[in-house]
DRENDO-1510 file (C-alpha; in Angstrom, 1 decimal, always signed):
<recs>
REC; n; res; u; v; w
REC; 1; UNK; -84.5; -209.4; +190.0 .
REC; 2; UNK; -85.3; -209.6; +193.6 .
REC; 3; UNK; -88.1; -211.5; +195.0 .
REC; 4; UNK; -89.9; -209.5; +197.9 .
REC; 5; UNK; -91.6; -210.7; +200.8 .
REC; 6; UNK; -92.6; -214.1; +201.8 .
REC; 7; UNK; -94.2; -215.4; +199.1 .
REC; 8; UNK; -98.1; -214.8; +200.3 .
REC; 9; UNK; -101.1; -214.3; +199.4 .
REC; 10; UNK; -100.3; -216.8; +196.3 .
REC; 11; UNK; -97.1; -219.1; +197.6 .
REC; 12; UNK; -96.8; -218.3; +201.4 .
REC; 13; UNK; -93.7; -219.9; +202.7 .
REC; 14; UNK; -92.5; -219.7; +198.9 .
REC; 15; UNK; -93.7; -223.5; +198.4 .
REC; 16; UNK; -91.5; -224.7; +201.3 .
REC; 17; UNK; -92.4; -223.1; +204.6 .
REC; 18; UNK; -89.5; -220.3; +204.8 .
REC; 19; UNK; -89.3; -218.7; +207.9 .
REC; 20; UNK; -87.8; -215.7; +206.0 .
REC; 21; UNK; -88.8; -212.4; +205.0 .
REC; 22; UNK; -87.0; -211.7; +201.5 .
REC; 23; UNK; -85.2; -208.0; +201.3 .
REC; 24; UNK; -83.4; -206.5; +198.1 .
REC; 25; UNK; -81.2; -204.6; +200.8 .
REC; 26; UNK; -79.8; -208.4; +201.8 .
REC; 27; UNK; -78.1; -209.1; +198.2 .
REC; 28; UNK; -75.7; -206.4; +197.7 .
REC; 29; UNK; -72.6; -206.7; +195.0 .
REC; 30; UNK; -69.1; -205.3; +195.6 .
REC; 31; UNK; -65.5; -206.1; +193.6 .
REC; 32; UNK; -67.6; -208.4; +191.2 .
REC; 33; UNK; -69.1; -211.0; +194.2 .
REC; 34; UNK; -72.5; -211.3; +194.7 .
REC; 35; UNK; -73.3; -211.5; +198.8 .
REC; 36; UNK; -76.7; -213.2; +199.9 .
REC; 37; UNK; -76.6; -212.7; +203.6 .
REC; 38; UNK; -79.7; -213.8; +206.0 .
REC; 39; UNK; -80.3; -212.3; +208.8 .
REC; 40; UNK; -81.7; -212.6; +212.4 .
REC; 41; UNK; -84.3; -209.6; +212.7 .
REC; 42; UNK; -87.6; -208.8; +213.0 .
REC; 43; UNK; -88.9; -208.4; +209.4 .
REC; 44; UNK; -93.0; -208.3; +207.8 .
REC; 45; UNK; -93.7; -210.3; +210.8 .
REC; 46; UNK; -91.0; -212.9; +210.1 .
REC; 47; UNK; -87.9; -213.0; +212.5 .
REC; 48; UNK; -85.3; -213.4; +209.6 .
REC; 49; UNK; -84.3; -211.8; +206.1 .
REC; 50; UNK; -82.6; -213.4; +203.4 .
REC; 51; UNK; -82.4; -212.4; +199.7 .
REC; 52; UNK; -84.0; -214.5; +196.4 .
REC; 53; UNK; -82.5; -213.8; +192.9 .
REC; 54; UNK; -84.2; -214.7; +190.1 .
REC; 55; UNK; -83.5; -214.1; +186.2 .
REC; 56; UNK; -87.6; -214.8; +184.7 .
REC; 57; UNK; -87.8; -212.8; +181.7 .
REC; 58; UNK; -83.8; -212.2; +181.7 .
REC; 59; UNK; -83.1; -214.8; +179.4 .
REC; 60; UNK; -84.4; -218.2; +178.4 .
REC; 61; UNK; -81.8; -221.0; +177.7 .
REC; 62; UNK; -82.0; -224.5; +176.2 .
REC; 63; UNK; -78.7; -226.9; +176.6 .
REC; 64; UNK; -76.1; -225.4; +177.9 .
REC; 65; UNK; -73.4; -225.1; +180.7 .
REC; 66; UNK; -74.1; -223.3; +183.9 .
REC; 67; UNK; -71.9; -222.5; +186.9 .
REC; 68; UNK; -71.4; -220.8; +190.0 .
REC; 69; UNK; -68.7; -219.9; +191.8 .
REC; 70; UNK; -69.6; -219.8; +195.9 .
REC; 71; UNK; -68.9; -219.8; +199.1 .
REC; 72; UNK; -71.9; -221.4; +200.9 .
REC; 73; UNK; -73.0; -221.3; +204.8 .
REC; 74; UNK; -73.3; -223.8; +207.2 .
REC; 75; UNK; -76.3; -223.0; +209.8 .
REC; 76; UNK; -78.9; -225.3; +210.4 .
REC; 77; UNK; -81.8; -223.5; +208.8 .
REC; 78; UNK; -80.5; -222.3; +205.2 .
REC; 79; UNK; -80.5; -224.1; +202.1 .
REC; 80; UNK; -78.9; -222.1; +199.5 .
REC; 81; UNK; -79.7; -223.1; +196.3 .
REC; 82; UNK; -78.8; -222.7; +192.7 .
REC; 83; UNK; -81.7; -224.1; +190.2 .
REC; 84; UNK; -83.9; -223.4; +187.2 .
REC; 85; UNK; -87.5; -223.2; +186.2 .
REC; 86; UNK; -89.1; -222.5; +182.8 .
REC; 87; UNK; -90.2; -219.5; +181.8 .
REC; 88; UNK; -93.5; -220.7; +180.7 .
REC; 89; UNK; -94.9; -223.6; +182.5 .
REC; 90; UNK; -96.5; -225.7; +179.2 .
REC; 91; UNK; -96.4; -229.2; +180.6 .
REC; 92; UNK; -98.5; -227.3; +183.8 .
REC; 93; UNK; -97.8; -225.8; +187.1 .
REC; 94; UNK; -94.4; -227.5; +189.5 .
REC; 95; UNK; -93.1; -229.5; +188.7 .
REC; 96; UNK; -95.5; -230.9; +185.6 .
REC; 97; UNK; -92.7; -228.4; +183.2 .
REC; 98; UNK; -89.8; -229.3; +185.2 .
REC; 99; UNK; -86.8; -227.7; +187.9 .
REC; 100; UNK; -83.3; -228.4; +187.7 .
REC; 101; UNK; -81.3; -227.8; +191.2 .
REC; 102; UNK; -77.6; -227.0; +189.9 .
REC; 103; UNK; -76.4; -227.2; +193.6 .
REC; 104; UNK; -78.8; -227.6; +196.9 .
REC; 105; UNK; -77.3; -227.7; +200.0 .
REC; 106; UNK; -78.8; -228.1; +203.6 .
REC; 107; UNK; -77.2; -225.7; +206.1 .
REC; 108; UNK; -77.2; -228.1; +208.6 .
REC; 109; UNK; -75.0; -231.1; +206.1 .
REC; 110; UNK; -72.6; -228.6; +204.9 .
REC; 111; UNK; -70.1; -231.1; +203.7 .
REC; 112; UNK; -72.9; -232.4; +201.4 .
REC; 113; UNK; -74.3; -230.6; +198.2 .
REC; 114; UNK; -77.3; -232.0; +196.3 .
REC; 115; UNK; -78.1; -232.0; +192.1 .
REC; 116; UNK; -81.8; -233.1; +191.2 .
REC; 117; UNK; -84.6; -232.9; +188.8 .
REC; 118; UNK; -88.0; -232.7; +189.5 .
REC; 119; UNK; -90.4; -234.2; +186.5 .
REC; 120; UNK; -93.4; -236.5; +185.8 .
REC; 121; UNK; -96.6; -234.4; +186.8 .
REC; 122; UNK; -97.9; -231.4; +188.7 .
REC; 123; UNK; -97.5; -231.8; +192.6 .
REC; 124; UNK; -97.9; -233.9; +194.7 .
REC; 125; UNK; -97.6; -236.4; +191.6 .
REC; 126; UNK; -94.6; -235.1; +190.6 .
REC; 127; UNK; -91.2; -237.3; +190.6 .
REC; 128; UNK; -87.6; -236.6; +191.2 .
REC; 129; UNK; -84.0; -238.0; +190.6 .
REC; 130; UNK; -80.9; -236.8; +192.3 .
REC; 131; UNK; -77.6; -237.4; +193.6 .
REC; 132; UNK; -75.6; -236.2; +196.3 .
REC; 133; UNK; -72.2; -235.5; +196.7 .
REC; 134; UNK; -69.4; -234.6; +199.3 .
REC; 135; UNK; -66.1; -233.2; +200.2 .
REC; 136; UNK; -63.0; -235.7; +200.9 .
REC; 137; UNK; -62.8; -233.6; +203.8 .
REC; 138; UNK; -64.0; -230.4; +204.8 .
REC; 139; UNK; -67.2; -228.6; +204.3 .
REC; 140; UNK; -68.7; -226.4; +202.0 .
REC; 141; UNK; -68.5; -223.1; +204.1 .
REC; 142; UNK; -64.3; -223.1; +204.3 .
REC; 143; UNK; -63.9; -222.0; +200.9 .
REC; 144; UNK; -65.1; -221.3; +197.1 .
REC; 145; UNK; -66.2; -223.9; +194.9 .
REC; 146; UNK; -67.2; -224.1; +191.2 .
REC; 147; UNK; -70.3; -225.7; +190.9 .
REC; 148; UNK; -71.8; -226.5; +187.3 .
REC; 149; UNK; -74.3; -228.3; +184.9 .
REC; 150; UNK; -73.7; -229.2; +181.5 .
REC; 151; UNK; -77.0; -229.9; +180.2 .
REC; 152; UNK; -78.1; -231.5; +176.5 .
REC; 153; UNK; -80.8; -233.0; +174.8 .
REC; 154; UNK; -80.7; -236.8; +176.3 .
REC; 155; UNK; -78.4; -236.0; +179.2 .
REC; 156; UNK; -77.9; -233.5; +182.2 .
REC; 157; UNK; -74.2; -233.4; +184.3 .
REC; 158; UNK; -73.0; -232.4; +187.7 .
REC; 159; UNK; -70.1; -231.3; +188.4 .
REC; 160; UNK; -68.4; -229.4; +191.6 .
REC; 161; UNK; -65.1; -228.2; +191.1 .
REC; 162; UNK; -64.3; -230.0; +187.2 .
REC; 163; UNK; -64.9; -233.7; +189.2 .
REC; 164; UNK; -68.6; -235.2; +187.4 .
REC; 165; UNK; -70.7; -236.0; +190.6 .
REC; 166; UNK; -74.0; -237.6; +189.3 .
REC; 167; UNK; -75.6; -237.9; +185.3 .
REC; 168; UNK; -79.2; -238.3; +184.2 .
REC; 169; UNK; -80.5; -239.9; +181.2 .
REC; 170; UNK; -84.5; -240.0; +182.1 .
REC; 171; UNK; -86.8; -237.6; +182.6 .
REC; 172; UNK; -90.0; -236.9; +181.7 .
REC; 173; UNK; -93.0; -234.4; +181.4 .
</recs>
């Protein structure tokens, strides 16, 4: 489902000051590949457009393995990310019932990809564990990469491309 707008009244800036305006018409999906492609233009008073996908209410999952296959961008500016929330927020609001970033990566690093948690207690309290990663040479951007979490009771794992990048074993809400 598509997230409109840019986040206001409730989350202007979508928690994290995006410059964006977010447009359906900015995802579109041909010969099975999903393409997320911001834009430079005047938008809801906001001079770019992007797209945000998210599954709430499409399925809940507990353990598990979750991947992506992408190709990501390399402009100073975007930070596409792969990452989940819960459904229901039961410890309390972010990050108090937790997030788990899958992949992050900071358009203007594009050889570097990121794999966190965030825990512990509602902002600005909250806490956070992560590692990073990179290419042995390249970037990012030059072609597709399998990105993926395996995720179980007492332990979470990165992984980009089949290598294991970074494990956690403590966490708490």
């Amino acid at each position: 489902e598509p997230q409109i707008g840019t986040g206001c009244p409730n989350l202007c800036g979508w928690g994290n000051n995006e410059l964006q305006f977010y447009r359906a018409e900015n995802a579109t999906v041909a010969d099975g590949m999903l393409t997320i492609e911001a834009r430079e233009e005047s938008w809801g008073g906001r001079d770019y457009t992007s797209a945000r996908l998210r599954t709430l209410n499409q399925g809940d999952w507990l353990y598990g393995r979750f991947e992506m296959r992408a190709k990501l961008p390399k402009t100073k500016g975007l930070w596409p990310a792969f990452w989940m929330l819960p459904s229901d927020s039961v410890y309390g609001t972010w990050a108090a019932s937790g997030e788990i970033d899958i992949m992050e990566l900071r358009g203007d690093r594009p050889w570097e990809i990121h794999g966190t948690i965030h825990h512990g207690d509602t902002w600005p309290n909250n806490v956070y564990n992560g590692q990073t990663t990179s290419l042995a040479s390249g970037d990012f951007s030059q072609d597709f990469h399998v990105f993926a979490l395996e995720w179980e009771p007492t332990e979470l794992r990165w992984y980009v491309d089949g290598r294991l990048y970074a494990t956690q074993t403590n966490w708490y809400s």
